[in-house]
C-alpha positions in Angstrom: 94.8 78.1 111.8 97.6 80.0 110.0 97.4 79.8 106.2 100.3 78.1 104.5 101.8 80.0 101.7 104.8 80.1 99.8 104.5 83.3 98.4 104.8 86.4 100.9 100.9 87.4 102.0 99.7 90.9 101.7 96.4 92.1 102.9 94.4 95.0 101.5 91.8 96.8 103.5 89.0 98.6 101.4 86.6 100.5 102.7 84.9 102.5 99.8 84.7 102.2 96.3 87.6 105.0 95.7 89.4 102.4 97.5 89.0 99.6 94.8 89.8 102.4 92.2 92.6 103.5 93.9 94.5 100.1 94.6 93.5 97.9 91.1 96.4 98.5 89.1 98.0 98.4 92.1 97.0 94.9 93.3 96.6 93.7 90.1 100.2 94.1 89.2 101.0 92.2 92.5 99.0 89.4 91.5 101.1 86.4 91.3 103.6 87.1 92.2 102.4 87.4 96.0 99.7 86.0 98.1 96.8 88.9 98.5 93.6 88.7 100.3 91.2 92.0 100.0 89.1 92.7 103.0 86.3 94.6 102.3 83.4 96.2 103.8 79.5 97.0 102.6 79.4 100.2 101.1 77.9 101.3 97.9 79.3 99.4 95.0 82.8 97.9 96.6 81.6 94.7 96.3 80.3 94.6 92.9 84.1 96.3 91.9 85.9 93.7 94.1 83.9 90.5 92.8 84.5 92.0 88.9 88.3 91.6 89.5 87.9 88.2 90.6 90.5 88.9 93.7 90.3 86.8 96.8 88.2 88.8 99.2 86.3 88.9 102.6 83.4 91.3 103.7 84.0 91.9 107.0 80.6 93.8 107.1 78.0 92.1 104.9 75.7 94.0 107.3 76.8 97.4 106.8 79.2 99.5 108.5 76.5 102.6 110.5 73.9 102.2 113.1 71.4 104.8 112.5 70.0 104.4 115.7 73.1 105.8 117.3 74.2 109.2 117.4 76.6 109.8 114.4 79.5 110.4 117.1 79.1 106.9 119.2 77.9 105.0 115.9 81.3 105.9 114.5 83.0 104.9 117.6 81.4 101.4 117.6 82.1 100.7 113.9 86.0 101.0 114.6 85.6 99.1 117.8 83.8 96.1 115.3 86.3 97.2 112.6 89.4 96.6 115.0 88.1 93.2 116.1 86.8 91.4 112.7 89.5 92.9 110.8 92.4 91.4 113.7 90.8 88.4 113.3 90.5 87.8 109.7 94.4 89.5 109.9 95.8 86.6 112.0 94.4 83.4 110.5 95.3 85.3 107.3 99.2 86.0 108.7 100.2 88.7 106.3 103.6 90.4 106.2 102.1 93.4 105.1 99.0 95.3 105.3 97.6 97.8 103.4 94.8 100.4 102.7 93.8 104.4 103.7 92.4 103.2 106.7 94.0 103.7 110.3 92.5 100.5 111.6 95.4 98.5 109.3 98.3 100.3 111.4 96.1 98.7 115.0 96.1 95.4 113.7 99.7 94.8 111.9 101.3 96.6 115.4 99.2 93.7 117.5 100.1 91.2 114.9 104.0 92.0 114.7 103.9 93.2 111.0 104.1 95.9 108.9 101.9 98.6 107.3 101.5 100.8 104.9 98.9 104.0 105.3 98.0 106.3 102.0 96.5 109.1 102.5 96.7 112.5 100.7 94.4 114.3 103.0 96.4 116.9 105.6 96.8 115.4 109.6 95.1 119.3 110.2 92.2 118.0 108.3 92.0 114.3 109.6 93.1 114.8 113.0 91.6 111.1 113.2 95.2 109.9 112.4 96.8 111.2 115.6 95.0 107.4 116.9 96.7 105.4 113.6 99.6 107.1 112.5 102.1 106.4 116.0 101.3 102.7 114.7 101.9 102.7 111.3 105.4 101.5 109.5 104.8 103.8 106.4 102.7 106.6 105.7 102.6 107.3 101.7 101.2 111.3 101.1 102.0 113.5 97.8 104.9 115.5 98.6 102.7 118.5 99.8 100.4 117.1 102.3 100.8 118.0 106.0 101.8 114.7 107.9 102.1 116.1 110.9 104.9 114.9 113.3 105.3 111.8 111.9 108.0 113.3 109.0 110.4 110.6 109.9 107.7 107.6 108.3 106.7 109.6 104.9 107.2 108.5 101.9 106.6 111.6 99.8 106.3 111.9 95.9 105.0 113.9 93.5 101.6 113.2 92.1 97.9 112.7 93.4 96.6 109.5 94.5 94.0 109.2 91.8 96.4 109.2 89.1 97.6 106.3 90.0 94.1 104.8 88.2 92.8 108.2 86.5 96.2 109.2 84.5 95.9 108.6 80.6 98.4 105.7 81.0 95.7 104.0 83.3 92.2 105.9 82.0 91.2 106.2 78.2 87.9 107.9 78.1 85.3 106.5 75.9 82.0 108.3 74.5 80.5 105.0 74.0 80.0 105.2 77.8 77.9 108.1 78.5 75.6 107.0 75.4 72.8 105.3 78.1 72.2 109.5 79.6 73.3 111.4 77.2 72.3 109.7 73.7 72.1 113.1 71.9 75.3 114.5 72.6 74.3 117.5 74.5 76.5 119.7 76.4 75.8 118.4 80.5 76.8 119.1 84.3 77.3 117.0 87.1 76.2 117.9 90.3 77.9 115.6 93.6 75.8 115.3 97.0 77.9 114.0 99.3 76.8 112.5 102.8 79.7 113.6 104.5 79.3 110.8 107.1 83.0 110.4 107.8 84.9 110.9 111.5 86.4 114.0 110.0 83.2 115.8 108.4 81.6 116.3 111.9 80.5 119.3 111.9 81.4 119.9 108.2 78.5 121.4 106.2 78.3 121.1 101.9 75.0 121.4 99.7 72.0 121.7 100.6 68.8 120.7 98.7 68.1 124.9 98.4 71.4 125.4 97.0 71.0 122.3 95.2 67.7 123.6 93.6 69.4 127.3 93.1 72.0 125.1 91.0 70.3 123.1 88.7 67.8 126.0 87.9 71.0 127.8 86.6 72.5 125.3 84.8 69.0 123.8 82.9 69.6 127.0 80.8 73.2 126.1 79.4 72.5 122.3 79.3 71.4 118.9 81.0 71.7 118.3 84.4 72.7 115.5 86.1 73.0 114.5 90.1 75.5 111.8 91.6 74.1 111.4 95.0 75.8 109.6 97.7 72.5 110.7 100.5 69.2 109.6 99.6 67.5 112.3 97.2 64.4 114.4 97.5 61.3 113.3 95.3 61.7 116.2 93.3 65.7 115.8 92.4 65.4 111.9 91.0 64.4 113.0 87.4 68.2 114.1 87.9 69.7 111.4 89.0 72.4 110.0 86.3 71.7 106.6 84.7 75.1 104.6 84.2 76.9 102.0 85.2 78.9 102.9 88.3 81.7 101.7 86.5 81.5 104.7 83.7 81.2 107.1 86.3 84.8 108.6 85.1 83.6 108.9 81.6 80.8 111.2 82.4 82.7 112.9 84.5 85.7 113.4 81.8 83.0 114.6 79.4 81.1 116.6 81.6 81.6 120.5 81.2 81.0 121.2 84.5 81.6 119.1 87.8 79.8 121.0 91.2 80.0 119.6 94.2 80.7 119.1 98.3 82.8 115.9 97.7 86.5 116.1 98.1 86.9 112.7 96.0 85.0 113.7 93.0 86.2 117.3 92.8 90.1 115.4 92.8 88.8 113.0 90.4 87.4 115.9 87.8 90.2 118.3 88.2 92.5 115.5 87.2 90.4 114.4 84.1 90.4 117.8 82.8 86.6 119.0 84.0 86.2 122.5 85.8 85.5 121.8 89.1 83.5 123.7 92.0 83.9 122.7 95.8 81.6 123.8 98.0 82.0 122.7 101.9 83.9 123.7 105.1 87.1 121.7 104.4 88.3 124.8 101.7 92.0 125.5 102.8 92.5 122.5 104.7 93.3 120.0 102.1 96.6 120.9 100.2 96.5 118.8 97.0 93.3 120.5 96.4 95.0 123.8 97.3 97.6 122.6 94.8 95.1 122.0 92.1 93.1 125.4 92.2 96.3 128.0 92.8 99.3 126.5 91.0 97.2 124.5 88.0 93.9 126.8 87.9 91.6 123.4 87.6 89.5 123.8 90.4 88.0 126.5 92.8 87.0 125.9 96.7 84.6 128.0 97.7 83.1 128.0 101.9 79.8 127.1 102.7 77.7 130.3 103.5 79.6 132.2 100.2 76.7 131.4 97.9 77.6 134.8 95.7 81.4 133.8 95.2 79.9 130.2 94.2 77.1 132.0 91.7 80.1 134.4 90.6 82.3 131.7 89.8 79.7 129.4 88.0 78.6 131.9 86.0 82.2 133.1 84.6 82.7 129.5 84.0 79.7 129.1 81.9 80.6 132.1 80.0 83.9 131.1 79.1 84.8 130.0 75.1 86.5 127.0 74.7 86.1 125.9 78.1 86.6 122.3 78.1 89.7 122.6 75.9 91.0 125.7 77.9 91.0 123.1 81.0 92.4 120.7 79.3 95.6 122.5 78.7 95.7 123.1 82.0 95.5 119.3 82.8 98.6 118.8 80.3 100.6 120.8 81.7 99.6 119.2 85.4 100.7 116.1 84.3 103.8 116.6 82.9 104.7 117.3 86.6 103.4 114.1 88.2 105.6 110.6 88.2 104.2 107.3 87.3 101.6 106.7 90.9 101.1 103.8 90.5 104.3 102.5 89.5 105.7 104.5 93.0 103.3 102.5 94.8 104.1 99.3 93.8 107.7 99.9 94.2 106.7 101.1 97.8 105.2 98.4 98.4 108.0 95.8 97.3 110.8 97.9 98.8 108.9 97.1 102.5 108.5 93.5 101.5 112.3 93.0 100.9 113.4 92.3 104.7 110.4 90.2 105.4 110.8 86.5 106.0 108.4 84.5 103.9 
């Protein structure tokens, strides 16, 4: 049975918590004035974020998205066969005009349904060739200006800015000391280390951190300050004494106030290079991802580094932790980043409405 609305329906699809971060001013400014279901699946903390917003939302997956008892190539491969099918069917009682999200499956389903869609991505096609299956289907693809889209020029809508700014840019994001209070009551200078699973389609193959490098890291760092480990894997026994205590939700505060961010996630080394925090990326995707590219050789914020370069990561560290002044040094540097960037979350909504102008309600 088709849902009766008034209002033109939109449909979000979130599939990780960067997801909810990136779209909440987003769909909260849409709020009202249109008809939006969120479909979500199980993973991490998205569901906690979604249900503290209060939006309308399904899980899709309230079982989890991976079976472990598949190889990682054919469990993949049956989570967007399930994807395809729970999400169409949600997608056509629900009868949106639009749908929305980072996720390929959303261009699928609005081509079967007869409706538009809207892809945001920032990561290069070269990187994600994934999106050769989505990208023929989608209406819109929205990438900054200097990410590869491959041959599919004609549907970009380009601008200039970074997707996490459209929730991590001082009009959005205020940072607040009060946060970090729970781990870091005295005040005390601190690092953050990420351990990514890289579990994605694209990070086949891909390697990152290790727990040896891992080890090799935190042993240099415990003699400038605290150490702290954001871990999206499981952790050894020995690395849990590490493991930062805060609400997921503060997550950005101790990262803002960190003076160090190390890690193999491409998310989290965005998200610190825009807030202002040195940032170190160690994995395979280093010169395949241009707004990171972006970040380290025009605005000096971050550094890439391959796996198997362990000196140039050491080398690099080490000059960091040297440096005077560092957190203000990179905060200058953020400045003058952002006087670059347009409003992104303003862009999107615009996008967003622009689309929505030719549709029948």
């Amino acid at each position: 049975m088709t849902v009766k609305s008034s209002k033109k329906r939109i449909l979000f699809f979130l599939n990780h918590p960067a997801h909810y971060h990136l779209f909440k001013n987003v769909i909260n400014s849409l709020s009202g004035k249109y008809d939006i279901k969120v479909a979500i699946v199980k993973k991490d903390i998205l569901e906690d974020l979604v249900k503290k917003e209060g939006w309308d939302y399904v899980n899709i997956f309230p079982e989890g998205r991976r079976n472990k008892k598949l190889p990682k190539l054919f469990a993949m491969m049956f989570y967007l066969f399930k994807t395809e099918i729970r999400l169409y069917l949600f997608a056509r009682k629900f009868n949106p005009c639009l749908m929305v999200g980072t996720e390929g499956t959303i261009a699928h389903i609005s081509f079967l349904l007869g409706k538009k869609s809207i892809l945001f991505n920032e990561d290069d096609t070269k990187a994600t060739p994934e999106n050769y299956l989505f990208y023929p289907f989608a209406t819109r693809i929205i990438m900054p200006q200097c990410c590869d889209v491959g041959k599919w020029d004609k549907k970009k809508i380009a601008y200039t800015g970074y997707q996490k700014l459209a929730y991590l840019h001082p009009a959005y994001f205020t940072p607040d000391k009060e946060k970090i209070k729970n781990f870091n009551p005295d005040g005390e200078r601190y690092f953050i280390i990420r351990l990514a699973e890289l579990s994605a389609s694209h990070d086949i193959g891909k390697g990152g951190i290790n727990d040896n490098l891992a080890e090799e890291l935190i042993a240099t760092l415990e003699k400038y300050g605290k150490v702290f480990i954001t871990a999206e894997r499981p952790l050894i026994e020995k690395f849990e004494k590490y493991r930062i205590k805060i609400n997921p939700h503060d997550i950005f505060h101790a990262m803002y106030f960190a003076d160090i961010y190390i890690g193999d996630s491409q998310s989290m080394t965005m998200e610190s290079s825009l807030l202002g925090t040195p940032a170190i990326r160690y994995n395979d995707f280093i010169g395949l991802i241009s707004v990171l590219e972006e970040l380290e050789h025009k605005y000096e914020l971050t550094f890439g580094v391959k796996t198997g370069d362990k000196k140039k990561l050491f080398d690099i560290l080490q000059e960091l932790l040297n440096t005077p002044n560092l957190k203000r040094l990179w905060s200058n540097k953020r400045e003058r980043m952002l006087i670059d960037q347009i409003d992104v979350c303003n862009f999107y909504i615009n996008c967003i409405e622009n689309i929505l102008k030719d549709e029948k309600k």
